[in-house]
N, C-alpha and C positions, 0 to 999 in steps of 0.2 A: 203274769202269764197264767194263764186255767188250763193247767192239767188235766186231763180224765185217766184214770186207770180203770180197765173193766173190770167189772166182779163178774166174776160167771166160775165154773166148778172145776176150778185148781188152786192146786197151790202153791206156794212161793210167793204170795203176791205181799209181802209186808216186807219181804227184805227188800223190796225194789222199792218201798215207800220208804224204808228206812233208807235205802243212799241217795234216792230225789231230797230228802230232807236236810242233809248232811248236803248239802248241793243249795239249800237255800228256798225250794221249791218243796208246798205242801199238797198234795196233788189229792183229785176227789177221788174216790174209790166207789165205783156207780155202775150197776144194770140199766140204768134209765137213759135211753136212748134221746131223750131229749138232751140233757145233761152235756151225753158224748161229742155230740153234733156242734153245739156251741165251745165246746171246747177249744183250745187254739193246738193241744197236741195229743194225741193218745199213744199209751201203753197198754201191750196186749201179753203182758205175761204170764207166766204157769206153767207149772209141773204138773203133770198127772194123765188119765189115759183120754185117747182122742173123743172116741164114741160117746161116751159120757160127757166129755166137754162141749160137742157138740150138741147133742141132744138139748143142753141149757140155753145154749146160744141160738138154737131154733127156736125154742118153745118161746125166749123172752125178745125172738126177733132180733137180735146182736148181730146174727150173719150178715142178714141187710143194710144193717148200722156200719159194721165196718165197712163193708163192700165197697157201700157206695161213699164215704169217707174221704173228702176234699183236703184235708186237714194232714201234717206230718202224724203218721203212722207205725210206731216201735214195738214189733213183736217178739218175744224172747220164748226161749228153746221152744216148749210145746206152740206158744204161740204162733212163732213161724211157722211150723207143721201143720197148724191149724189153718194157714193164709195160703195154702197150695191148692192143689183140686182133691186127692187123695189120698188113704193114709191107709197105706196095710194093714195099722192099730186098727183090729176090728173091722177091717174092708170099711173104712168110716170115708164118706164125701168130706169133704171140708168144704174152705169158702171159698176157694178158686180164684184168690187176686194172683197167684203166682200159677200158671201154666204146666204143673209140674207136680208128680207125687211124690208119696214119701215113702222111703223103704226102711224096712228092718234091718240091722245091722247079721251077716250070717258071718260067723268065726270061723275061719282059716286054716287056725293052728290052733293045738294049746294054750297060747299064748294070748290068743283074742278074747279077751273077759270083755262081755256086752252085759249091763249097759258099759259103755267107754265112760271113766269117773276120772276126770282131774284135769291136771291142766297141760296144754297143746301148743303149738303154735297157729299161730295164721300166717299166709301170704297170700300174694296176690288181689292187694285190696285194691279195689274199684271202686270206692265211693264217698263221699264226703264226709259220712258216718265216721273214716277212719281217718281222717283231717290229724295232723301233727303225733303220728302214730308208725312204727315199722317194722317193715316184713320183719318174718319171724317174733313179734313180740307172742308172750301166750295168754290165754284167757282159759277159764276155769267150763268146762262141760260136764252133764250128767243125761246122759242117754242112750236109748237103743234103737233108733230111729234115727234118719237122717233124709237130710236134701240131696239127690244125686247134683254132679257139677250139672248146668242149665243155663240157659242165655242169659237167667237174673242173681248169677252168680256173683255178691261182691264180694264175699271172702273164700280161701279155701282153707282144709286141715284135711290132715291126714291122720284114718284109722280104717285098717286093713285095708282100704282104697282111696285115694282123695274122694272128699265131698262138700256141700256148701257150709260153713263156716256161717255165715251172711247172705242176704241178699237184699237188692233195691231193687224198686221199679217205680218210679214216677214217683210221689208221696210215700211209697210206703219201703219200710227198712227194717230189716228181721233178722235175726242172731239166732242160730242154736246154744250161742253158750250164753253164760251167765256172767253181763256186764256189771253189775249188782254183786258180785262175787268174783272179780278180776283185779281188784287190789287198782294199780295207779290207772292201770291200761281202760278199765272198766268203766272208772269216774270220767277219764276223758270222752271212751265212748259217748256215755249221757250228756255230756258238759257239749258234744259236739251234735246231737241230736239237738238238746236247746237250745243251740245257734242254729241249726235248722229252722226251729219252729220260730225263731226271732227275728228271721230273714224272709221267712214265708208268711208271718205277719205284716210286716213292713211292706210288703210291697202288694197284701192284700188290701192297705188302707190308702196304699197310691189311686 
């Protein structure tokens, strides 16, 4: 199986190679839009701010790479942000596969430390992503940004409001938290994306 992971200007992207690895899977680490395309799954993750991630991903053409992206499609935290139409971060456009912006987290109370740092539960999973997996298990977030709930809502958590956890649409499937960093919950996420992209092979060779 040919992994792609995009390289473009965040970061986090080596813990994500280090649990594909630990998973069996050595996946390429590529700007090169030729590379992506032939790929049979990509990963789209990253920490860091939108504008400036965008700005890379224009200038080296990656928006259009992903966009148009037949292929199973795994974005993590920033990533997903980055697969909406807008991002507060910076009044930044993004890439517009999800129908939906992204807002800032605004504190409540005392109480509400933003970025939200640790680990949450989810419910209300919607998606194959979270195959052999249950409500209320938690996974690990680091952000101040978020997906309001939305039609391509597949996960939810709550921090000062419910918001999306997850989401899918057609090939593509995105996480605010950090699968990569979720301990058992995490590994199966990935372990259940590469039965995606093993099942969306198979029947692309039918």
């Amino acid at each position: 199986m040919e992994v792609a992971i995009i390289k473009y200007n965040a970061g986090n992207i080596y813990s994500v190679i280090t649990a594909l690895v630990r998973l069996g899977v050595h996946p390429l680490l590529t700007d090169d839009s030729e590379a992506i395309r032939k790929a049979d799954c990509v990963l789209f993750p990253g920490q860091g701010e939108a504008c400036g991630a965008m700005d890379y991903l224009r200038e080296h053409r990656l928006d259009e790479v992903i966009r148009s992206s037949r292929q199973p499609v795994l974005g993590i935290c920033v990533g997903q942000q980055l697969l909406c139409r807008h991002s507060e971060e910076g009044d930044t456009d993004c890439i517009g596969v999800f129908d939906t912006d992204v807002k800032r987290f605004i504190p409540q109370s005392h109480e509400d430390k933003v970025p939200a740092m640790g680990w949450n539960e989810l419910y209300d999973l919607r998606s194959p992503l979270f195959a052999h997996l249950n409500e209320k298990d938690f996974v690990y977030f680091v952000h101040s940004y978020y997906v309001p709930v939305c039609d391509w809502t597949a996960a939810k958590a709550d921090f000062i409001h419910p918001f999306s956890a997850a989401l899918h649409r057609d090939n593509f499937y995105a996480t605010q938290f950090h699968p990569e960093k979720s301990g058992r919950v995490g590994v199966q996420i990935l372990e259940n994306f590469l039965s995606l992209t093993k099942e969306f092979t198979s029947k692309k060779q039918l």
